[in-house]
N, C-alpha and C positions, 0 to 999 in steps of 0.2 A: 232156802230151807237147808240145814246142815245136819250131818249125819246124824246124831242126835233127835232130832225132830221129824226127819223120817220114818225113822224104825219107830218112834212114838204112835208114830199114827196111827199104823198096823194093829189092826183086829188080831187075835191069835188065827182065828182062821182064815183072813189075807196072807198072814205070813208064813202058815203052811203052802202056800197056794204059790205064792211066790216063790218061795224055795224050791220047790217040785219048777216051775219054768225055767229058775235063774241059770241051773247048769245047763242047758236044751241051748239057750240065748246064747249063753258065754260063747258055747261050744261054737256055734256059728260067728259067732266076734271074733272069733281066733282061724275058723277056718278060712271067713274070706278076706281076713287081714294075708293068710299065709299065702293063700291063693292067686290073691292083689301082687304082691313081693313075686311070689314064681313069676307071674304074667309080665309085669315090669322087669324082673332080671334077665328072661328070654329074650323079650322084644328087643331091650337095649344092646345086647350080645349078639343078634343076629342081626338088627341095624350096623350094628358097627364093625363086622366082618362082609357086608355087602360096601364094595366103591361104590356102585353104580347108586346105592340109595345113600350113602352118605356125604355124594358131590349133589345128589338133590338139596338135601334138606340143608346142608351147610353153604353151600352156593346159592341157594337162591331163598335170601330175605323174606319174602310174601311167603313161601313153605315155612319155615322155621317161624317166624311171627304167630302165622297161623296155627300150628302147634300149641303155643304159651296162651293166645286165644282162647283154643279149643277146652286148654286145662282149665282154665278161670271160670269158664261158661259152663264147665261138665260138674265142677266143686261145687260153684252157687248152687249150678241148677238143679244139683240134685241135694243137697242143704233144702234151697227154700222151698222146692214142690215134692220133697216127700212124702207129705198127705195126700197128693195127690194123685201119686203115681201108683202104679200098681207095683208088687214087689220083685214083677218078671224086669219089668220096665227100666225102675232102680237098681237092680242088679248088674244088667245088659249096662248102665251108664258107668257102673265103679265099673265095669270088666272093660270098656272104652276108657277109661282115664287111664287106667293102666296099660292100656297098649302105648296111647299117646303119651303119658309119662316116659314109659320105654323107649320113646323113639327120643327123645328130647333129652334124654340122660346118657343116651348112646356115646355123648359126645365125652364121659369121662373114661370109656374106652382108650379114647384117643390121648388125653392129657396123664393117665396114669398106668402104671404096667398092670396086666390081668394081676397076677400074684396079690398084689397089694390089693386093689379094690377086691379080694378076695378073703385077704385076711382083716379089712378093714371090718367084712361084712359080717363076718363071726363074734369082732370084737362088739362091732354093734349090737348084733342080736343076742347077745351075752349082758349086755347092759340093758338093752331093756326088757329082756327077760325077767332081768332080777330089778328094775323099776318098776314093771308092770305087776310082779307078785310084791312090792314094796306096797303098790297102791291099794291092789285088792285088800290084803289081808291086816293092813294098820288100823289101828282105832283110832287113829289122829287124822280130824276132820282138816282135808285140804283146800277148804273152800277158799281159805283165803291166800290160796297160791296161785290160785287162777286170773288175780286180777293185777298180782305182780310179774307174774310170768307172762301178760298179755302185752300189760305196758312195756317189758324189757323186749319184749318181739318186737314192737313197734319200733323200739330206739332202734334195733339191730336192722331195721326196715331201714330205715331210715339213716342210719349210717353208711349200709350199705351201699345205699344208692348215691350218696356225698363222696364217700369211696372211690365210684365209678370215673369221677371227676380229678382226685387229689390223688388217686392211685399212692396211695400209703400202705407202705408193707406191714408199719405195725399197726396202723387202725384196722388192716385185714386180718393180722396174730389175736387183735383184742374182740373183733367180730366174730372168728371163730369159734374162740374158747368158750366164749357169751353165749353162741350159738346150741355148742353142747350142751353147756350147764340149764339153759331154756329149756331142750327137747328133751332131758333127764326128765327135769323134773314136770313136764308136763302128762312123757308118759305116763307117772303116778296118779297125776293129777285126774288126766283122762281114764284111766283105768279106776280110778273109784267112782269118777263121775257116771263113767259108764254104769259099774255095776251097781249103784244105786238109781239110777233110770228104769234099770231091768228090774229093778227088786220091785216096782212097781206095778210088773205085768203077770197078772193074774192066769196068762197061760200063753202059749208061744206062737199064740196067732198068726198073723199079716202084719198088723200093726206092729206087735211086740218085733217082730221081724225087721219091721222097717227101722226101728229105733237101733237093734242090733246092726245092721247094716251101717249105718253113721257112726256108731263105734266103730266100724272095723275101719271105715275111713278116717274117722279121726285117729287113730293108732296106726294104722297104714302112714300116714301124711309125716307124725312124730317121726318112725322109722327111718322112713326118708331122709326128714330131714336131719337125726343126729346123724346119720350113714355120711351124708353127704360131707358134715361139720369135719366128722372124724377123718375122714378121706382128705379134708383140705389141712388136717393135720399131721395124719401118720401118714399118708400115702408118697409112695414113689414116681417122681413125676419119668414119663421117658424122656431122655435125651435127645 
């Protein structure tokens, strides 16, 4: 159903009803996106100024493995059972992916100077600042970015990993750039998707809660990953 046929739906008084929840919801889309990003920028920082935990996890295979596990298994699990969970439950698991994210990221500490992953992250959060209010506030239905933008994650999956083997400097320059241009525009994408989800909740419940919650992880995840893009392009590697 595309934007258009949404707002159609709506009774005039659903769509008071929802208007009154949407800013409550958003508000929480944003706060535990921000909160997600703190919890990940500390851990990864304070991983990475400990030796003693940074010869664990990068010396020993079965720890670090374990980790990129933990992530995959904490994404689904909280994607495919959050009807089921409760929203203490859901909460507690984004605040775990984000620790385990932070420890697993620790390691661009190491490959780049503070300074830069620093001014990468402003730049980032500058851009999808102003993609996220791109998405919110357009009348132009992006429904159909999501299926191009899905497939182009796939090639980049997938290149990436061919990559790993051929170790090519410029299929990694063309992976990058691809990269950004992906997580741009899905911020927008996700950020309308989001907020016509919400436009949907008649009050700011549990439920309405829990759908809010999957926003903020999907928009968490975007950040991420343009941060990461950018970093593999403006950043300064140490010597």
């Amino acid at each position: 159903m595309d934007y258009r046929d949404l707002s159609a739906a709506y009774s005039r008084e659903q769509q008071l009803e929802a208007s009154a929840a949407l800013p409550v919801l958003l508000r929480k889309v944003y706060v535990w996106m921000t909160l997600a990003l703190v919890i990940t920028g500390f851990t990864a920082y304070n991983v990475a100024t400990s030796e003693t935990i940074m010869m664990a996890l990068y010396s020993n295979q079965a720890i670090f493995w374990g980790l990129i596990i933990a992530e995959f298994a904490l994404v689904f699990g909280l994607s495919a059972a959050i009807n089921k969970l409760s929203l203490t439950v859901a909460t507690l698991m984004f605040v775990l992916y984000s620790v385990v994210n932070g420890a697993t990221l620790s390691i661009l500490f190491l490959v780049y100077t503070t300074s830069s992953i620093v001014n990468v992250f402003f730049i980032t959060a500058g851009t999808f600042a102003a993609m996220a209010a791109y998405g919110y506030f357009t009348k132009t239905d992006l429904t159909s970015w999501g299926k191009i933008l899905i497939m182009a994650l796939i090639g980049i999956i997938i290149a990436s990993v061919v990559n790993i083997f051929t170790k090519s400097s410029g299929l990694e320059t063309i992976i990058n750039y691809l990269g950004v241009l992906v997580f741009v525009g899905l911020t927008a994408y996700d950020s309308q998707k989001i907020k016509l989800m919400l436009m949907q909740a008649n009050d700011a419940g549990e439920g309405a809660q829990k759908i809010a919650l999957l926003g903020a992880l999907s928009l968490y995840l975007d950040f991420i990953n343009l941060f990461i893009y950018l970093l593999r392009i403006l950043g300064s590697r140490r010597d």
